[in-house]
C-alpha positions as CSV (number, residue, x, y, z in Angstrom):
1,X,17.7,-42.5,-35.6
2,X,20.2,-39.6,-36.4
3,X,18.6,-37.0,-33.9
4,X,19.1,-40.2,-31.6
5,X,22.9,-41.0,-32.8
6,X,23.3,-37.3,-32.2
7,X,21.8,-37.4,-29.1
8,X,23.8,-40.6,-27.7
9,X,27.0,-38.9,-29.0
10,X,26.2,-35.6,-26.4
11,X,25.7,-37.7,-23.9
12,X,28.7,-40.2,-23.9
13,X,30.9,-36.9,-24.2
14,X,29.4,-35.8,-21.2
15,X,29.6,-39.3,-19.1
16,X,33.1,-39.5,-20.0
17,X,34.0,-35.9,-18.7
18,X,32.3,-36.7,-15.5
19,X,33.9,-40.0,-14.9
20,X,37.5,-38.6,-16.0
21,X,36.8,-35.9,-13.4
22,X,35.2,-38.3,-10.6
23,X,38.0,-40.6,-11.4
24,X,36.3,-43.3,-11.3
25,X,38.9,-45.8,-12.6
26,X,41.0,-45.0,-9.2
27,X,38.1,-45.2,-7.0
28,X,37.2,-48.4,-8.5
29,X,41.1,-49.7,-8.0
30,X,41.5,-48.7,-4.3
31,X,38.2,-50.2,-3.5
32,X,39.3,-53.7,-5.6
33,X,42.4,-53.3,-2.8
34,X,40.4,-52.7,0.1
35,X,38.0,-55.5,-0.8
36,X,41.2,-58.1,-1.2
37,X,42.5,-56.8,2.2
38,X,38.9,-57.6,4.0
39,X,39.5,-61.5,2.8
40,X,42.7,-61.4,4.5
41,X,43.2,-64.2,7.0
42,X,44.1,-61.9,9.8
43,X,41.9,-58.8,8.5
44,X,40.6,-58.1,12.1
45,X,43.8,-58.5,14.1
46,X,43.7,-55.0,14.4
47,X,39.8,-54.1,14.8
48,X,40.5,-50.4,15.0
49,X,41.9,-50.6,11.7
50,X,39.7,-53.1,10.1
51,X,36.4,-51.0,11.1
52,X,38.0,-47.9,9.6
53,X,39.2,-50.0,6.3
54,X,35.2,-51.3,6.0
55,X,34.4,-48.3,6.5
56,X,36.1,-47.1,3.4
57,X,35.4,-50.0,1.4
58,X,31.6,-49.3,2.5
59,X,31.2,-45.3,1.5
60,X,33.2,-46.2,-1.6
61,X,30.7,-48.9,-2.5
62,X,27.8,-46.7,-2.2
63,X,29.9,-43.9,-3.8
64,X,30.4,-45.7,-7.2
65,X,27.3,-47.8,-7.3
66,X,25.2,-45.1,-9.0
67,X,28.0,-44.1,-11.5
68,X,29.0,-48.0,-12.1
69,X,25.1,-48.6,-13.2
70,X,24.8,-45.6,-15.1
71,X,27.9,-46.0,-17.4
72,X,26.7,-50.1,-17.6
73,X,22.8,-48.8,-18.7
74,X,24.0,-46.2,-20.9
75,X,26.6,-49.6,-23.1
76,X,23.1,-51.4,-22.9
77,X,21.6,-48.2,-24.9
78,X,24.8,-48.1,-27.0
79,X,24.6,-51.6,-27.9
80,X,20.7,-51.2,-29.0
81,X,21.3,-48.4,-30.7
82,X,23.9,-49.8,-33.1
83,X,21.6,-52.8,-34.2
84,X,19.7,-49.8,-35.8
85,X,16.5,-51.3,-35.2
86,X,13.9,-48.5,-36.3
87,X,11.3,-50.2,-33.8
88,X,13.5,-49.1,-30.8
89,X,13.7,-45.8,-31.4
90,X,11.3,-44.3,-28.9
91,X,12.5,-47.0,-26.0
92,X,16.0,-45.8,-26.4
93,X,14.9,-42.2,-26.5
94,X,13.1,-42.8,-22.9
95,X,16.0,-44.5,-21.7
96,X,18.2,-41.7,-22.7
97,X,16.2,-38.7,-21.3
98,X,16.3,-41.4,-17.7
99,X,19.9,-41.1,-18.3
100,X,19.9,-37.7,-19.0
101,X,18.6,-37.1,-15.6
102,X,20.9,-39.7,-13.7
103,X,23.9,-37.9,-15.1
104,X,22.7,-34.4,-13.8
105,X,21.7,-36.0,-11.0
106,X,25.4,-37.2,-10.1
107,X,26.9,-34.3,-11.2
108,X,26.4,-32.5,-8.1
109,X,28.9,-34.7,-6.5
110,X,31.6,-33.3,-8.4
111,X,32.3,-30.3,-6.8
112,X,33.5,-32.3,-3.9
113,X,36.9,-33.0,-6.0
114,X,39.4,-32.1,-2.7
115,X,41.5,-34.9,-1.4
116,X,39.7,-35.3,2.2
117,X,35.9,-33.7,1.3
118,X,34.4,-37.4,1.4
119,X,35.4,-37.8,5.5
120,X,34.0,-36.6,8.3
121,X,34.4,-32.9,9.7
122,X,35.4,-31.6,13.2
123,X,34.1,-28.1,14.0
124,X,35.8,-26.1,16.1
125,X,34.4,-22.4,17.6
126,X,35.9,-19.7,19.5
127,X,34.7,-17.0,21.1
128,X,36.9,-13.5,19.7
129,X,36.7,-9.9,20.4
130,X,33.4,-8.7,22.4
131,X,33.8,-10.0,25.8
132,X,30.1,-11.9,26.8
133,X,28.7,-11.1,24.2
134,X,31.3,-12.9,22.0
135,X,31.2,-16.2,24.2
136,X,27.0,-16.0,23.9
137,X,28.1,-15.6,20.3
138,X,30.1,-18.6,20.2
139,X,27.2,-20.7,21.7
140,X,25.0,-19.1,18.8
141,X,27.2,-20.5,16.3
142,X,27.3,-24.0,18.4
143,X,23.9,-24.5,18.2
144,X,23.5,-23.3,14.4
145,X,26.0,-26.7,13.6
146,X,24.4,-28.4,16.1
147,X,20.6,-27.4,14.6
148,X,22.4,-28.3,10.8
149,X,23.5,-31.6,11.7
150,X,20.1,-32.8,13.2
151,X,18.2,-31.9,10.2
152,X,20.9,-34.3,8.6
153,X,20.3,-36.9,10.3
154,X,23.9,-36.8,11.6
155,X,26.3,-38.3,14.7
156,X,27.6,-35.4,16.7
157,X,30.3,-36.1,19.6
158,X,31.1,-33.0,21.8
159,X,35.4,-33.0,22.2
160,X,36.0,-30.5,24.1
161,X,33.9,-27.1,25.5
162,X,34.9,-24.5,27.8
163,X,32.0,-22.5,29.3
164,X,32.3,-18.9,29.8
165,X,32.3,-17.5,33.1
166,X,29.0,-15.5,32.3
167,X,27.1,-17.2,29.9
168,X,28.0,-18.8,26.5
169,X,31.5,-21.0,25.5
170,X,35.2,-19.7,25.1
171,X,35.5,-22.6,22.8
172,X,33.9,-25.7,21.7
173,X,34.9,-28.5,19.1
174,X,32.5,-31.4,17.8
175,X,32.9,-34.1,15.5
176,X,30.5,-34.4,12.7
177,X,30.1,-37.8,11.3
178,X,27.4,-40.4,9.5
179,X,27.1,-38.0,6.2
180,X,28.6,-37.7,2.7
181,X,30.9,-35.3,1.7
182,X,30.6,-33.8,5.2
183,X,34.0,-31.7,5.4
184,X,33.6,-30.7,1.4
185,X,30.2,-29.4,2.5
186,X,31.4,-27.9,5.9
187,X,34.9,-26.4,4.5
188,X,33.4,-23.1,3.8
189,X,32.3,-22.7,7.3
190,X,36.0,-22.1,7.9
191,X,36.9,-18.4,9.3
192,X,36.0,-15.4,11.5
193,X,31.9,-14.8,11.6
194,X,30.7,-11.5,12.7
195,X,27.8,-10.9,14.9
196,X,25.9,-7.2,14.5
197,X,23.3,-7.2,17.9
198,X,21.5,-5.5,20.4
199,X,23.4,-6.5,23.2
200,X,21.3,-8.2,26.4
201,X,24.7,-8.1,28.3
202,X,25.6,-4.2,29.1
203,X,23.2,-2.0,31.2
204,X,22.8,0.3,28.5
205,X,21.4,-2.7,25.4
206,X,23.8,-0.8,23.2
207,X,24.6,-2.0,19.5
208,X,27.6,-4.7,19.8
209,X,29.7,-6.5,17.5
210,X,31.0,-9.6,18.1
211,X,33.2,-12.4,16.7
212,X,34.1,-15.7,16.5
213,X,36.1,-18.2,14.8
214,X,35.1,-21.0,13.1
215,X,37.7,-24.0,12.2
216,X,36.5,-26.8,10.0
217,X,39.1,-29.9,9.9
218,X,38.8,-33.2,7.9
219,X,38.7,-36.3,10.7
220,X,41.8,-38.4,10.1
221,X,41.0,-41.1,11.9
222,X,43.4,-43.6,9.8
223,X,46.9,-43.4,11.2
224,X,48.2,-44.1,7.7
225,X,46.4,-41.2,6.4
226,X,49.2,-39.0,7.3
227,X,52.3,-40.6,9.0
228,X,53.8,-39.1,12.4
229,X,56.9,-39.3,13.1
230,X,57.2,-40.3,17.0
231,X,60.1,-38.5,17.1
232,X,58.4,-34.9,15.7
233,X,55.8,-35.5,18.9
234,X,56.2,-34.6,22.2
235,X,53.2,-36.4,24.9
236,X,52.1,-35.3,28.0
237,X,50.2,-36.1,30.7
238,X,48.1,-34.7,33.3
239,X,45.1,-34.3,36.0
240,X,42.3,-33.5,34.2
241,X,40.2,-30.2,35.6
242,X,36.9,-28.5,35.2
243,X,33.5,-30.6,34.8
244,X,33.0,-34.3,34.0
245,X,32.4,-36.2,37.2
246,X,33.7,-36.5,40.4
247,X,36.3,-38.6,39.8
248,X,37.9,-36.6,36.4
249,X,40.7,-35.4,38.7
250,X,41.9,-38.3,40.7
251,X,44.2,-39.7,38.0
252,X,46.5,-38.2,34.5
253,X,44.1,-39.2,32.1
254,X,44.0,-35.4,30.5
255,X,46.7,-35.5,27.3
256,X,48.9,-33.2,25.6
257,X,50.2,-34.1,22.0
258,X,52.8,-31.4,20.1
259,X,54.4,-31.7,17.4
260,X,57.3,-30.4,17.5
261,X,58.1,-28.9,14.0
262,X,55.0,-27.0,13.8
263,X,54.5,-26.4,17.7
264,X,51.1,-27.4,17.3
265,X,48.9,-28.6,20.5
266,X,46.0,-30.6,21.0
267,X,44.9,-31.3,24.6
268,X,42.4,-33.8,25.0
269,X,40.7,-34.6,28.3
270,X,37.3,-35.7,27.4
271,X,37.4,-39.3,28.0
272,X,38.9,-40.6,31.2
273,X,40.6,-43.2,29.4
274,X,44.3,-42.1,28.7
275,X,44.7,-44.0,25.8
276,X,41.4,-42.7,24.3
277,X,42.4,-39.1,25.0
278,X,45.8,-39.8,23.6
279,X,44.1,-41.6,20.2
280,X,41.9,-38.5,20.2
281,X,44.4,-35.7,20.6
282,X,46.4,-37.9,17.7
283,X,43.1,-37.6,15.4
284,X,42.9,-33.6,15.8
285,X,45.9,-33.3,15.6
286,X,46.5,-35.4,12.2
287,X,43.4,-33.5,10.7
288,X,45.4,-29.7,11.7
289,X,48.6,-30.8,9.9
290,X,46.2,-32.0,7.0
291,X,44.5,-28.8,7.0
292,X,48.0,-27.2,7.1
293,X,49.4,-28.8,4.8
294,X,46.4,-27.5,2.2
295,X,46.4,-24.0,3.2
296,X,50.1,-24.0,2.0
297,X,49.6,-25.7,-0.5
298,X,53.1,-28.1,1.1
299,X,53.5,-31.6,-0.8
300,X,54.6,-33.6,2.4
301,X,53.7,-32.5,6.1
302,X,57.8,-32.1,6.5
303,X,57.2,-28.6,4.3
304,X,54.3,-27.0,6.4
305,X,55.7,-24.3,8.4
306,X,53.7,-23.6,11.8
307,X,50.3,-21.8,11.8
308,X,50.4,-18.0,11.5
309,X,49.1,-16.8,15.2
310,X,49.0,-13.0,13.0
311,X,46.4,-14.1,11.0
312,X,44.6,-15.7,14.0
313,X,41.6,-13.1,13.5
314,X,41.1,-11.8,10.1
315,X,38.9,-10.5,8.0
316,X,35.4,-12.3,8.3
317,X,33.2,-14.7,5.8
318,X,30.3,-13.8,6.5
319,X,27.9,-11.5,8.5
320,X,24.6,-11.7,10.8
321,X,22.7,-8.5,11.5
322,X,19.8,-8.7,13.5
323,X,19.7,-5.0,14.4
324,X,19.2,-2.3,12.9
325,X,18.2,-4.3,10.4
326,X,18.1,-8.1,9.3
327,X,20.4,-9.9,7.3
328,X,23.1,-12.3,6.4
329,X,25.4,-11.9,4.0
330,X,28.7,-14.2,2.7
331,X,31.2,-11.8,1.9
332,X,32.6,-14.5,-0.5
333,X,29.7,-15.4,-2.2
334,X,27.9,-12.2,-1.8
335,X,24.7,-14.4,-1.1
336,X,22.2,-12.9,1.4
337,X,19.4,-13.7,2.7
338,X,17.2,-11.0,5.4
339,X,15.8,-14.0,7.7
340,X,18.9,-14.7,9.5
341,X,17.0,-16.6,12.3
342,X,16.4,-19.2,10.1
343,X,19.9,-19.4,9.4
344,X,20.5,-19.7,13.3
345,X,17.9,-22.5,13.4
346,X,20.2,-24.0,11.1
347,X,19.2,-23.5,8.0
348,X,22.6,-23.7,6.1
349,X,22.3,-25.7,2.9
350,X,21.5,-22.1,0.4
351,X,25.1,-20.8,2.0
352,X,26.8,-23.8,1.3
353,X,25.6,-24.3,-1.9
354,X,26.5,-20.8,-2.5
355,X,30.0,-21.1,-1.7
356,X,30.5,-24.3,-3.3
357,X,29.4,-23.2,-6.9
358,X,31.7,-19.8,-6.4
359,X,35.4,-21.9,-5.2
């Protein structure tokens, strides 16, 4: 029974450093507040905001579930042990090596410990330096999320794409929902990616390098997320152009939303629904101040300064060379791998693992 003592001891050091750094305790209060708000009277007055507080209440509930059951199993085991009942011995030993398990089991969920990693991602990709070759480039990388999220099991809704004149996209931006932890696991996408190729598009199929730029943003889809001030934004409207039906151009359903302290724009003109393009261009544009405001490190969105358009192309993450030779390589993690069409197929799980062990 001491090796088992000894053995309990270990373990309920190590459950409570994983609960302090889950904190659990806060998780547990705001879903105790969300709950009370769903048994409000006029809960879904506004059904926007109701779905998105369910939502919550729902990805919290199956959040803490497995931690709420493991710290209630492992008082059961406490309990027993403390009667000191010698013919119990090898049960609780069993139920401790479960436990064991459980824990490092869990634990994998704590290196998603930044404010927004638990909500959905939007991925935006544009085409750099390199001409055609960048834009097929771009489409490359489009189809590598694309590929990711299937094998997830994951909702994908195309934003916005503009198609290059030749072949591939200028630019593209999804959003990536119906997963956990989906921007803590797509963060380290974030940056310039760097394309080493034989190139099909110049008569002479010399070597080419190409780039493109990869922005990762967390949804905000709750307005009280992060609060806008009407009078920081400026909204415009106008006739949407380029494909999506014949009648995409006969009214001023297209949207532009700036705010005016950081001069960022979003233009949205996706739906033809001006209110949904507005609510849209709000979203993206909620999730750049967020992603702002965490880049510098700013306490309040009224301290972000605008985005550096200097640093719009520097140095890249990561590199995929299919000729002369075959390889990827992280330049952050320094994990490679020399198959890089499975990476392309969408095979991203080794590199994001990678990079979330090294931040």
């Amino acid at each position: 029974m001491e090796e088992l003592q000894k053995r309990t001891d270990q373990f309920e050091q190590a459950l409570d450093q994983a609960v302090a750094k889950l904190n659990l305790s806060k998780l547990e209060s705001e879903l105790n507040t969300l709950n009370k708000k769903m048994t409000e009277p006029d809960f879904w007055k506004d059904a926007k905001k109701a779905q998105a507080i369910s939502r919550r209440a729902g990805d919290l509930s199956r959040r803490l579930a497995p931690w709420q059951k493991l710290v209630s199993d492992f008082k059961t085991v406490q309990e027993l042990l403390a009667t000191k009942d010698l013919g119990l011995e090898n049960e609780l030993t069993k139920q401790l090596d479960g436990l064991d398990k459980q824990l490092s089991g869990l634990q994998s969920e704590l290196k998603f410990q930044g404010p927004y990693d638990d909500h959905d991602a939007i991925i935006s990709i544009y085409a750099g330096a390199g001409g055609t070759d960048a834009q097929d480039w771009a489409q490359m990388l489009l189809r590598m999320y694309v590929r990711w999220a299937d094998s997830q099991h994951l909702t994908l809704k195309t934003i916005d794409q503009s198609v290059g004149e030749e072949a591939g996209i200028k630019s593209a931006t999804i959003e990536v929902s119906g997963g956990d932890w989906l921007y803590g696991k797509l963060a380290g996408e974030h940056g310039v990616h760097r394309l080493v190729r034989l190139s099909p598009y110049n008569a002479d199929h010399k070597r080419q390098t190409s780039f493109a730029k990869v922005g990762v943003l967390p949804l905000i889809s709750q307005p009280d997320e992060v609060g806008l001030d009407q009078k920081d934004l400026k909204i415009d409207v106008f006739r949407a152009s380029g494909k999506g039906g014949q009648s995409v151009n006969t009214t001023d359903s297209a949207v532009r939303v700036t705010h005016l302290p950081t001069a960022i724009s979003v233009a949205i003109q996706t739906e033809r629904s001006q209110l949904q393009n507005k609510e849209t261009a709000l979203s993206i544009l909620r999730s750049k101040l967020v992603q702002l405001q965490l880049e510098q490190h700013a306490k309040n969105l009224a301290e972000i300064k605008g985005p550096s358009q200097s640093a719009e192309w520097g140095n890249q993450i990561r590199s995929y060379v299919l000729h002369p030779y075959k390889q990827v390589k992280d330049l952050r993690t320094d994990y490679e791998t020399t198959n890089p069409e499975v990476v392309l197929d969408g095979k991203l799980e080794p590199l994001i693992e990678a990079w979330l062990d090294k931040k």
